[in-house]
C-alpha positions in Angstrom: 53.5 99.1 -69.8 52.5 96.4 -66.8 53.6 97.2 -63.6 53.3 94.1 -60.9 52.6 95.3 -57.2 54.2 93.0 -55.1 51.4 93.0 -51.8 53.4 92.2 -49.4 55.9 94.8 -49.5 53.2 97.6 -49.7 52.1 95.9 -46.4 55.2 96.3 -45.0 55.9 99.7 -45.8 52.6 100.9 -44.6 52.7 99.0 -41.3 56.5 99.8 -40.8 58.1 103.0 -39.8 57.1 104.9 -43.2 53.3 104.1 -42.4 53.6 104.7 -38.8 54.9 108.2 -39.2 51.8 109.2 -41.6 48.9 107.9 -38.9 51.1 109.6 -35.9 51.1 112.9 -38.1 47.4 112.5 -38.9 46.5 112.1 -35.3 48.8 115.0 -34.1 47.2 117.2 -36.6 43.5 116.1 -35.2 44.0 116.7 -31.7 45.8 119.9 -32.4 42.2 121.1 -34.4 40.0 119.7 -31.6 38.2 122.7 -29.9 35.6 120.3 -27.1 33.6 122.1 -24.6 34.2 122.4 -21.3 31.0 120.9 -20.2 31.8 120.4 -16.7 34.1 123.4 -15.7 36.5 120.9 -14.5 39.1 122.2 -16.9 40.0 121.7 -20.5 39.6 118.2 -21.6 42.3 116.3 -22.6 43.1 114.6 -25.9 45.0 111.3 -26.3 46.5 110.3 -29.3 47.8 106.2 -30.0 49.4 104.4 -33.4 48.8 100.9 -33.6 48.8 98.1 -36.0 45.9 97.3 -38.1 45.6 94.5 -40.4 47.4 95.8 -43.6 49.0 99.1 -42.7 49.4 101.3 -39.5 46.1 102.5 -37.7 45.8 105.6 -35.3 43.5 106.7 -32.6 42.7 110.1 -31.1 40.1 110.3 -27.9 38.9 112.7 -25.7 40.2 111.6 -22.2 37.0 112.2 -20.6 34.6 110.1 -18.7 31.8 111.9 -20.9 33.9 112.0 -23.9 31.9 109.7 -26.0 28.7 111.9 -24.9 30.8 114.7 -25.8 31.5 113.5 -29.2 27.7 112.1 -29.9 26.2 116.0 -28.8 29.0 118.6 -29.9 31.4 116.0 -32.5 34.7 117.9 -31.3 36.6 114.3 -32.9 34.7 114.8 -36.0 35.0 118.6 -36.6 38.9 118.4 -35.8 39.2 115.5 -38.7 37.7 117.5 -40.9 39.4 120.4 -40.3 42.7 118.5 -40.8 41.3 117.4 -44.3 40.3 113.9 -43.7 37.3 112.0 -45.0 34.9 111.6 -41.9 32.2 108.6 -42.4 29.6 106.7 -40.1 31.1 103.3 -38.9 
């Protein structure tokens, strides 16, 4: 049996509703594991989540809203740990 993939429609249903749902769930499910210190008793720190287009299917974010969030995630890896915990691959850049 041959079965043709036509690209462009698995672009568009990636970047389209379908794949925007599956990133926004992802990302929901990250923040919800993310357990960062509170390194500066100013109170819990906050995590954002975005969905945004990438260059073949839909892309999500998910960031500690932090002025030393990226020092946060370089000591303690809150981001990283959370991923994990929501059973996604976590690799170096």
């Amino acid at each position: 049996m041959k079965l043709d993939l036509d690209r462009g429609a698995l672009v568009d249903l990636l970047k389209g509703g379908f794949g925007q749902s599956v990133v926004a769930e992802a990302a929901a499910d990250v923040a919800g594991n993310v357990n960062a210190p509170d390194v500066h008793s100013d109170g819990p720190i906050r995590v954002t989540t975005a969905t945004h287009e990438a260059k073949f299917s839909a892309a999500a974010s998910v960031s500690l809203a932090h002025p030393a969030g990226l020092g946060i995630e370089a000591k303690y890896a809150p981001l990283a740990k959370a991923a994990r915990a929501a059973g996604l691959t976590v690799t170096r850049g």
